[in-house]
C-alpha positions in Angstrom: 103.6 79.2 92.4 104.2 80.2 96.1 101.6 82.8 97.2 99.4 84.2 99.6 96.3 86.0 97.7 94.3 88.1 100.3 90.2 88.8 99.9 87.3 90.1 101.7 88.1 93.6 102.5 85.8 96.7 101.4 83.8 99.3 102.6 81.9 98.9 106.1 80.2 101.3 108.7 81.8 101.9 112.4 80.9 99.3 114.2 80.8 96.5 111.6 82.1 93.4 110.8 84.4 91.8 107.9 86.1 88.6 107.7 89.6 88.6 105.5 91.0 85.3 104.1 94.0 84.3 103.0 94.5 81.2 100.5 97.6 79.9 100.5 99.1 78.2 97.5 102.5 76.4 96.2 103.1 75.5 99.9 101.7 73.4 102.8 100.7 76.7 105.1 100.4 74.2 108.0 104.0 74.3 108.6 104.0 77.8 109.4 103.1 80.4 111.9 101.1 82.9 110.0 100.3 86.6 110.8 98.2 89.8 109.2 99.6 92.9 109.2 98.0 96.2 108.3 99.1 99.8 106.5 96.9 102.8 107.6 97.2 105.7 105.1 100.5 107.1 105.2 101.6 105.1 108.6 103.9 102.4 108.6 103.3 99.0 108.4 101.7 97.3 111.6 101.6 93.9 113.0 97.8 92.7 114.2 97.7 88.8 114.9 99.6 85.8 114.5 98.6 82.3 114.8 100.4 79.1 115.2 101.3 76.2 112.9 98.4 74.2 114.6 96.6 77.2 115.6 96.2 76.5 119.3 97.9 80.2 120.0 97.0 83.5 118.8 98.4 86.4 119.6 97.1 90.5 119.2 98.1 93.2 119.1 96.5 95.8 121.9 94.6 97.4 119.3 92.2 94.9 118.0 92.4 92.3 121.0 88.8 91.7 121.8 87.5 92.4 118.4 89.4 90.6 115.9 89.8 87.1 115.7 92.6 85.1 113.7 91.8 81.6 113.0 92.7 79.0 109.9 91.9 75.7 108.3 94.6 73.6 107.2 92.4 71.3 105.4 91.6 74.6 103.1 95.1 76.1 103.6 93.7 79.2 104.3 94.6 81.6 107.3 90.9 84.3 108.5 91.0 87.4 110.2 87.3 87.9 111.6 87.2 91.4 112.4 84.2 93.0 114.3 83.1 96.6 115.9 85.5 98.3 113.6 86.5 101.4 113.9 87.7 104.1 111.2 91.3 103.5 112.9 90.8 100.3 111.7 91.1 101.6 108.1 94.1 100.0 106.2 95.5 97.8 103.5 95.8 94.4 105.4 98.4 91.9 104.4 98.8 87.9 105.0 102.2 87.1 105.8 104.5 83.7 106.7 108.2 84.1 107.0 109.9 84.9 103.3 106.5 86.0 101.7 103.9 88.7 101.5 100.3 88.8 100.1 99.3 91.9 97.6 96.9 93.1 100.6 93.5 94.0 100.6 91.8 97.4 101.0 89.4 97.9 104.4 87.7 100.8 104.6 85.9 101.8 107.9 83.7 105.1 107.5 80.1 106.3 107.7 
């Protein structure tokens, strides 16, 4: 089955850290450039980082540049979003996504 299951998220304090991973399945994820996205509450959808098929380029978006880092492992076929000093902005359902396909999401929550 071609999927992308996302885990890692919960609860944290401002100024933490959580690291998000995406497994990949049903598909060789080394073919692809893969990106998270993120939905605040009652916002639209928003892109945050993309990496390449080989992963020598990342890309941010102004928001998290600095803070969070996109990496993968194509050995594990699994894309990571380490994300550190969060903020409550930062609060959001955070999807996994490769051209044509979606992950469920998983719920961060940034508050004191």
């Amino acid at each position: 089955q071609v999927q992308l299951v996302e885990s890692g998220g919960g609860l944290v304090q401002p100024g933490g850290s959580l690291r998000l991973s995406c497994a990949a399945s049903g598909f060789t994820a080394s073919s692809y450039f893969m990106h998270w996205y993120r939905q605040p509450p009652g916002k639209e959808r928003e892109w945050v980082a993309s990496i390449s098929d080989v992963g020598r380029r990342t890309t941010y978006a102004d928001s998290v540049k600095g803070r969070f880092t996109i990496s993968r492992d194509n050995a594990k076929n699994t894309v990571y979003l380490q994300m550190n000093s969060l903020k409550p902005e930062d609060t959001a359902v955070y999807y996994c996504q490769r051209v044509g396909l979606w992950g469920q999401g998983t719920q961060v929550t940034v508050s004191s």
